[in-house]
N, C-alpha and C positions, 0 to 999 in steps of 0.2 A: 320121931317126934309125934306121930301119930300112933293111938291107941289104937290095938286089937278091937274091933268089932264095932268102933265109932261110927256108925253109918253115915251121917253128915258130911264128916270128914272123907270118907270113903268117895262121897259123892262129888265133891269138891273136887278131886284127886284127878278121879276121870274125867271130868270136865275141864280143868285146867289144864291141869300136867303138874309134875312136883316142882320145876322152877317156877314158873307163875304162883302156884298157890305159897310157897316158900317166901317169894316175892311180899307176896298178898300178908301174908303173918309178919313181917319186919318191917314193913313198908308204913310210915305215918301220915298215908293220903286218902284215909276213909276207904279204901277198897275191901279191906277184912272187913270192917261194919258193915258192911251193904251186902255180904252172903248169906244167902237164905239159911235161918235159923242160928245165927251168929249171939253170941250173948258177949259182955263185957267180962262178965269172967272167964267166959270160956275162951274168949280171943286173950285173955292173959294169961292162962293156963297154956295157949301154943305159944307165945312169946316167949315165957319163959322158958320151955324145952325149944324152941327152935334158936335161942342165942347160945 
């Protein structure tokens, strides 16, 4: 669900772990909004590949 070379993403990754950050994209409790450099499209952009 994550792009080659998305660095953000990348960084998310390591610092979560892929269940938390997984968590974080499906979850509808403001925690994706609150990650550093998060944009509204771009958190629908992982919504939509992560369902």
């Amino acid at each position: 669900m994550l792009e080659p070379g998305d660095e953000r993403a990348g960084r998310w990754l390591r610092q979560l772990g892929p269940d938390e950050l997984l968590r974080r994209f499906t979850a509808e409790d403001g925690s994706a909004e609150r990650l550093p450099g998060m944009t509204a499209a771009r958190l629908g952009g992982y919504r939509l590949r992560a369902a």
